[in-house]
C-alpha positions as a Markdown table, in Angstrom:
| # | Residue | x | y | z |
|---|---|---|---|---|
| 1 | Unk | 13.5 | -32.8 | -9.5 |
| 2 | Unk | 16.6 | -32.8 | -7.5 |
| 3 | Unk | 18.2 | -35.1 | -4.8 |
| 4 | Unk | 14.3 | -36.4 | -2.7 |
| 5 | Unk | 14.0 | -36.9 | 1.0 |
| 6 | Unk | 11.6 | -39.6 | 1.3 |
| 7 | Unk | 11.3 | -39.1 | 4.9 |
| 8 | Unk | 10.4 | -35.4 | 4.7 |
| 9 | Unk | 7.2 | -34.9 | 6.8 |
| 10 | Unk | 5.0 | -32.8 | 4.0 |
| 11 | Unk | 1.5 | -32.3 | 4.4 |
| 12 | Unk | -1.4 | -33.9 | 1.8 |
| 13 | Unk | -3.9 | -31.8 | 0.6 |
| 14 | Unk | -7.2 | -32.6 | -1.2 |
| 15 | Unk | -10.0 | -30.9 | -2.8 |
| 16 | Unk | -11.9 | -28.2 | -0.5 |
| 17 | Unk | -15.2 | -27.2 | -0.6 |
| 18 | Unk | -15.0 | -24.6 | -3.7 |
| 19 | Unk | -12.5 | -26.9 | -5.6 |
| 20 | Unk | -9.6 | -25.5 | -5.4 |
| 21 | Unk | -5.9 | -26.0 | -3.9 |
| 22 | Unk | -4.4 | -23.3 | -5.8 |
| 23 | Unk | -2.0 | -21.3 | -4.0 |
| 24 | Unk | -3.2 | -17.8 | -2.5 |
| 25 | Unk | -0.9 | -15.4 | -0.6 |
| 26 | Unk | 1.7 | -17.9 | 0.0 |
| 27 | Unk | -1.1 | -20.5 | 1.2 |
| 28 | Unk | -2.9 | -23.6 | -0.3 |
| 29 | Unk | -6.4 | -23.1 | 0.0 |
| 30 | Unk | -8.4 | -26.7 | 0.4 |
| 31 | Unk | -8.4 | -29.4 | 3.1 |
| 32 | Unk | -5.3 | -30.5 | 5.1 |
| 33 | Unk | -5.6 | -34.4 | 5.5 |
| 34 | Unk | -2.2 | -35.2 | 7.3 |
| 35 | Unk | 1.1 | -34.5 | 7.7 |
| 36 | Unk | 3.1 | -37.6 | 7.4 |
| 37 | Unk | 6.5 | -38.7 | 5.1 |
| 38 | Unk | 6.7 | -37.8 | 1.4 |
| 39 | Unk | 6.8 | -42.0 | 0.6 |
| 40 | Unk | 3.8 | -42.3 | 2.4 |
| 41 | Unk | 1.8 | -39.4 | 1.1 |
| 42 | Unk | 2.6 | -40.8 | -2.6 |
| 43 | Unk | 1.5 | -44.4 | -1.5 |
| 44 | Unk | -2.2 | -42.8 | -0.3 |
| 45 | Unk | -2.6 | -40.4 | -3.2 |
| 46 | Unk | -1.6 | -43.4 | -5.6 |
| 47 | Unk | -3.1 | -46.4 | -4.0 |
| 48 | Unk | -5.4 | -46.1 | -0.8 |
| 49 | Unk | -6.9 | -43.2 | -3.5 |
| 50 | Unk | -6.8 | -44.5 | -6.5 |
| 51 | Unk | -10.9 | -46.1 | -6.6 |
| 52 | Unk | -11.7 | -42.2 | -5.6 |
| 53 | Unk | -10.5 | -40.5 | -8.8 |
| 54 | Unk | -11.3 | -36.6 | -8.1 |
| 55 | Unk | -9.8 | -37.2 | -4.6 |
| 56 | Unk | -7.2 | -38.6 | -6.6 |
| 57 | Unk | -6.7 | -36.0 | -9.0 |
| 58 | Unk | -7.0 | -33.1 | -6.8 |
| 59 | Unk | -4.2 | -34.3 | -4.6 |
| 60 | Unk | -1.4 | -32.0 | -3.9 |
| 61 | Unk | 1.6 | -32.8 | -1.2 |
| 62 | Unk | 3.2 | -29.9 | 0.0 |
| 63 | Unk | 6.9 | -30.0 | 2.0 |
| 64 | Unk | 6.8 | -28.3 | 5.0 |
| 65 | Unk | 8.1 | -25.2 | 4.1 |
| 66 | Unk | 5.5 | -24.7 | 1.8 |
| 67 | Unk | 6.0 | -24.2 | -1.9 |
| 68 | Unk | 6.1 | -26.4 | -4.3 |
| 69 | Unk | 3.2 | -28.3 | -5.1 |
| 70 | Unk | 3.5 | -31.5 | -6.2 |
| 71 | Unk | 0.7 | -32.9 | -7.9 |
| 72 | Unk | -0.5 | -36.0 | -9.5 |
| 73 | Unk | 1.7 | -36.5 | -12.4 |
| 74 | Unk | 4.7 | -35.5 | -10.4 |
| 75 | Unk | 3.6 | -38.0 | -7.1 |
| 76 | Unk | 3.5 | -41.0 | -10.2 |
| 77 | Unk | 7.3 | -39.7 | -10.9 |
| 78 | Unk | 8.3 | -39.7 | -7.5 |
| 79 | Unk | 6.1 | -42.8 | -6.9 |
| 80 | Unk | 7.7 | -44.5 | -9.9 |
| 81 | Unk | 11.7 | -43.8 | -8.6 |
| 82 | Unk | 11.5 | -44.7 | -5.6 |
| 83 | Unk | 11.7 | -47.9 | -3.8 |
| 84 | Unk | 9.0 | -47.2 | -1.0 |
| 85 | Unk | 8.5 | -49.0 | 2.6 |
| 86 | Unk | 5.9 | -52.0 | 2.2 |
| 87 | Unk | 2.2 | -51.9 | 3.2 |
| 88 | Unk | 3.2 | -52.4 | 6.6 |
| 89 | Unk | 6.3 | -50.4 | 6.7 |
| 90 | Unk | 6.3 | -47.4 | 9.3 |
């Protein structure tokens, strides 16, 4: 992973109905929960999320112009790097 924009407005994406985020036609198929900052989509996914595991797990952020997905074990490297807002921070 290069240089990261942790202000980057991406959108986090969870499990849909028929399990899957995989990409299709350029798309990610699943639910669209927000689109907010990359530091705080990695704080939900690995806190606010963390006592729902399959919400968890099936957690993809996606930057706004759409490819890559970052998934969980990424989020924990970015997570782990960077030196995020507090609880409180906006």
């Amino acid at each position: 992973m290069g240089s990261i924009d942790y202000d980057e407005l991406v959108e986090l994406w969870t499990l849909g109905e028929h399990g899957d985020l995989a990409p299709r036609d350029g798309k990610v198929s699943g639910v669209r929960v927000a689109t907010l900052p990359l530091w705080k989509a990695v704080r939900i996914v690995l806190t606010d999320w963390e006592p729902d595991s399959v919400r968890q797990k099936t957690a993809q952020i996606v930057p706004k112009g759409g490819m890559p997905l970052l998934e969980l074990e990424e989020i924990r490297q970015i997570f782990e790097r960077a030196d995020f807002p507090g609880p409180d921070g906006q």
